[in-house]
N, C-alpha and C positions, 0 to 999 in steps of 0.2 A: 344603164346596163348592169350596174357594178348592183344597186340596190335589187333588182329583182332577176338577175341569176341564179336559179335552181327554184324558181318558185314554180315554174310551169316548161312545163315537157322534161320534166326530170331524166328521162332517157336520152336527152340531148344535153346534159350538162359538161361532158368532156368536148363537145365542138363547143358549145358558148363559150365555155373560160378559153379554148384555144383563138376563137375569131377576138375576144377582149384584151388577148395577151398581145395577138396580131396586132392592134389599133392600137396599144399604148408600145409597143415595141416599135412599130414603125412609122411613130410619129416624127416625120423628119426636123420639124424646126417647131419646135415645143414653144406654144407664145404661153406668156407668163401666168396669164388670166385661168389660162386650157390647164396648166401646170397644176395651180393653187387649186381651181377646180376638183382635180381628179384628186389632189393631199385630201384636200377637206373629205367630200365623198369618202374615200378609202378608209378616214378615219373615223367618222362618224357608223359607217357599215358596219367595222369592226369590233367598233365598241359597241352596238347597240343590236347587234345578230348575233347572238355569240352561236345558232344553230348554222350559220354560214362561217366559222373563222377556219375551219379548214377547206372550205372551196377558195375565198380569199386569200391562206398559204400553198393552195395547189397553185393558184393565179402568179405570184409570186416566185413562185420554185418554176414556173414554165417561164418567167420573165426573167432570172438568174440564167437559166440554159442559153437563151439566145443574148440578153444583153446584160451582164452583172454590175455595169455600171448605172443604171438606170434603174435595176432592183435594189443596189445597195442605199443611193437617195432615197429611194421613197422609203427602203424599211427606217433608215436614219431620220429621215424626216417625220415618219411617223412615229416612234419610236419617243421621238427628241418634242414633239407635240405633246403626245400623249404623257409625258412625263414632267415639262414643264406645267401645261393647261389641268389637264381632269387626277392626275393623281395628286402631283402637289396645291395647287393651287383650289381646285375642286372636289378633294377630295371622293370622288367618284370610283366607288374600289369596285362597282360592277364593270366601269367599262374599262376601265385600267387591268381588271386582273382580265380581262378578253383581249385586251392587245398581247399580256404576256403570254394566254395561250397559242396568241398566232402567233409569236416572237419563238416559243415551243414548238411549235412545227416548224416553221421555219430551221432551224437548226437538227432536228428530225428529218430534214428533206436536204440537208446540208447547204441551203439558200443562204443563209449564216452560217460562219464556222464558230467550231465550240470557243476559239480563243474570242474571238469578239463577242461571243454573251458571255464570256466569263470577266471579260474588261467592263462591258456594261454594267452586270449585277455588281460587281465589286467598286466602281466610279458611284453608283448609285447609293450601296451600303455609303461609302465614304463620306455622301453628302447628308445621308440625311444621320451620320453622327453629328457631325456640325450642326445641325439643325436642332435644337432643344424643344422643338415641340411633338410632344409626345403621341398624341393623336396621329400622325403621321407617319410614326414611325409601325404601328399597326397595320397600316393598308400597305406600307411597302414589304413588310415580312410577308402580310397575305398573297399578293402579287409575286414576289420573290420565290414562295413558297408554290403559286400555281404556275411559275414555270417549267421547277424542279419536278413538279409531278406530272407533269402532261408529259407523254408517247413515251419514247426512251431514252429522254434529253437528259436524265440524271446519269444513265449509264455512257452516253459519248461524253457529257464532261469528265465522269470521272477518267476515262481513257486521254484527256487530255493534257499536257505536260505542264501546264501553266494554270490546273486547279488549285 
């Protein structure tokens, strides 16, 4: 459901994300396999649709309303995926700078708050100073860079006390 949401009956795509949001919201007893499943899925959709990363942060921003414990894992998990796997290690700055746009909505829809992408970008800068390879210091500015400009995520961090 997660990969072909909004490709067909497009005038139905506010009941799809809400019946999706329904099924991972009220999954009572999460087995591990169902878990790992929907990360992978999630993250692979993410990076590789970038025409779907804001139905994906709607999906999100409606799973923050009802359960924020359960949104904040999976953005963490995603988030902490895509940042070990395809940015650093794979280098893959198309699908890395599609997670930061949805990590951009998501804080535009306040699914995230601005201090915690502000802890993120800044843990992030931290590490890849340590890090002497230079190449990668390129896709994480790009990525950093298409955070800052996606919706009006630059203007609530700057409203933030801890910019």
């Amino acid at each position: 459901m997660l990969i072909r949401i909004g490709d067909e009956k497009r005038e139905m795509i506010n009941a799809h994300i809400d019946v999706l949001k329904t099924k991972i919201v009220t999954q009572s007893a999460w087995v591990d396999d169902t878990e790992e499943i929907l990360l992978q899925t999630l993250i692979k959709v993410i990076q590789n649709l970038p025409h779907k990363v804001f139905v994906y942060g709607a999906l999100m921003g409606l799973i923050a309303c009802e359960s924020p414990e359960i949104c904040r894992k999976l953005v963490n998990d995603v988030v902490n995926s895509t940042i070990s796997t395809s940015l650093l290690k794979e280098q893959d700055a198309f699908g890395s700078r599609n997670v930061f746009r949805w990590l951009s909505y998501l804080v535009y829809l306040r699914a995230v708050s601005p201090q915690a992408a502000i802890g993120f970008l800044t843990h992030l800068l931290q590490e890849q100073v340590k890090n002497e390879a230079s190449f990668q210091r390129d896709v994480v500015l790009d990525c950093i860079f298409t955070f800052l400009l996606c919706q009006d995520t630059h203007a609530q961090l700057m409203n933030c006390p801890d910019k």
